[in-house]
C-alpha positions as CSV (number, residue, x, y, z in Angstrom):
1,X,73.9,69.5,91.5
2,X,77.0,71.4,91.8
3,X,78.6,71.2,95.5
4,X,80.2,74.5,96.8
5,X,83.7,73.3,96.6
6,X,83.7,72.9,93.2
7,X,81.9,75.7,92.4
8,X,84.7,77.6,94.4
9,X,87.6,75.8,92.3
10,X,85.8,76.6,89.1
11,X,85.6,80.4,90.3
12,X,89.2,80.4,91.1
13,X,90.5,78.7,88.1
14,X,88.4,81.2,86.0
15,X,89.8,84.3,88.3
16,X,93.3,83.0,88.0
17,X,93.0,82.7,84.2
18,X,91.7,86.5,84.2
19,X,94.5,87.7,86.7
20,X,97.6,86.5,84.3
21,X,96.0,87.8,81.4
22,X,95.9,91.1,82.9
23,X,99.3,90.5,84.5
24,X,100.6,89.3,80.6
25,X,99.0,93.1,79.7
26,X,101.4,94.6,82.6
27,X,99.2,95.1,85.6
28,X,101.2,95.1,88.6
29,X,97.8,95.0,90.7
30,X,96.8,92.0,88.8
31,X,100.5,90.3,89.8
32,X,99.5,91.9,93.3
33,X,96.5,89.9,93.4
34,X,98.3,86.5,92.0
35,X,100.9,87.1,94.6
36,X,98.4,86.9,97.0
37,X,95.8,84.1,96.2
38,X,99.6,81.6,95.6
39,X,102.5,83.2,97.7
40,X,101.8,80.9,100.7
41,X,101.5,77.9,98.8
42,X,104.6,79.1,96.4
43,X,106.6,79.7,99.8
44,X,105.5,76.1,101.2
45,X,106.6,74.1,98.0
46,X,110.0,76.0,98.3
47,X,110.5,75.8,102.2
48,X,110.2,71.8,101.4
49,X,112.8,71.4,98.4
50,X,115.1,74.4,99.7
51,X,114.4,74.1,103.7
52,X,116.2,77.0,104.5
53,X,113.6,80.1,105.4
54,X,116.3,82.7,103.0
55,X,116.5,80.6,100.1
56,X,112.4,79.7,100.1
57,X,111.6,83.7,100.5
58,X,114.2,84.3,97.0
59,X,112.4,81.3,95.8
60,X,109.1,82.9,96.0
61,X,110.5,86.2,94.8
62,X,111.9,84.3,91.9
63,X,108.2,82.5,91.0
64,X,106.4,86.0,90.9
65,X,109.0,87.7,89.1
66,X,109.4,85.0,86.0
67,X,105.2,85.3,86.1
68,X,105.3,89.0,85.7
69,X,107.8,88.3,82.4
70,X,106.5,84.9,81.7
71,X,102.5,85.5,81.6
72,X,102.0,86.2,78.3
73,X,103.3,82.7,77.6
74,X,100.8,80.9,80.0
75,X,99.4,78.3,77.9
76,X,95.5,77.5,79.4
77,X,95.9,73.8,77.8
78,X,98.5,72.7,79.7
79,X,98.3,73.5,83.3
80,X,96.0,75.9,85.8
81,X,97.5,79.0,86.3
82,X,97.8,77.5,89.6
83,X,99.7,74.5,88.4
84,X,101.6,76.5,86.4
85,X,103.0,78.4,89.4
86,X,103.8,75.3,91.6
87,X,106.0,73.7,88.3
88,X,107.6,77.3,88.3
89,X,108.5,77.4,91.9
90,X,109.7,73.3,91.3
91,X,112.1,73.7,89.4
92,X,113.2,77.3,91.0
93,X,113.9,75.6,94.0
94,X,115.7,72.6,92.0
95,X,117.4,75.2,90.7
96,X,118.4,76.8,94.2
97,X,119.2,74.0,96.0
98,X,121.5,72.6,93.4
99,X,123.6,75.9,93.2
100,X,123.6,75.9,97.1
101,X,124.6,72.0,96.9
102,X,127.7,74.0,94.1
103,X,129.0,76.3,96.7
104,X,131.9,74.8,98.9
């Protein structure tokens, strides 16, 4: 017996996995749609690394835009398109924080 939960995950996994192979085919709705199921998460993750509220909103902007170049490239195997976003926005706001940390 399946519980709802993971039926629910299973759906979303499947839904994500649709939505960035429609995004890889250039649908803007379809990035649209990605942007909306992950931003709040994406924005979370990078408020933690980055803490400043500026930096976490370019940080997000950053995530969706390497997904809309990037989707084709998705690899199923390795990571939930899901996971594949929060290693994105990692090492975005890695990235952000270090160049901040740069400036005198």
């Amino acid at each position: 017996m399946h519980s709802t939960g993971a039926a629910t995950r299973d759906f979303d996994v499947e839904a994500d996995r649709l939505l960035i192979r429609d995004v890889a085919a250039g649908s803007s709705d379809a990035l649209g749609r990605l942007y909306d199921r992950h931003a709040s998460t994406v924005f979370a993750l990078a408020r933690r690394v980055v803490q400043a509220i500026e930096d976490a909103e370019e940080v997000v902007q950053d995530v969706f835009s390497q997904v809309w170049r990037d989707a084709a490239r998705y690899e199923p195997g390795r990571a939930s398109v899901a996971g594949w976003i929060v290693m994105l926005t990692r090492a975005r706001a890695i990235d952000r924080l270090r160049a901040r940390q740069a400036r005198p």
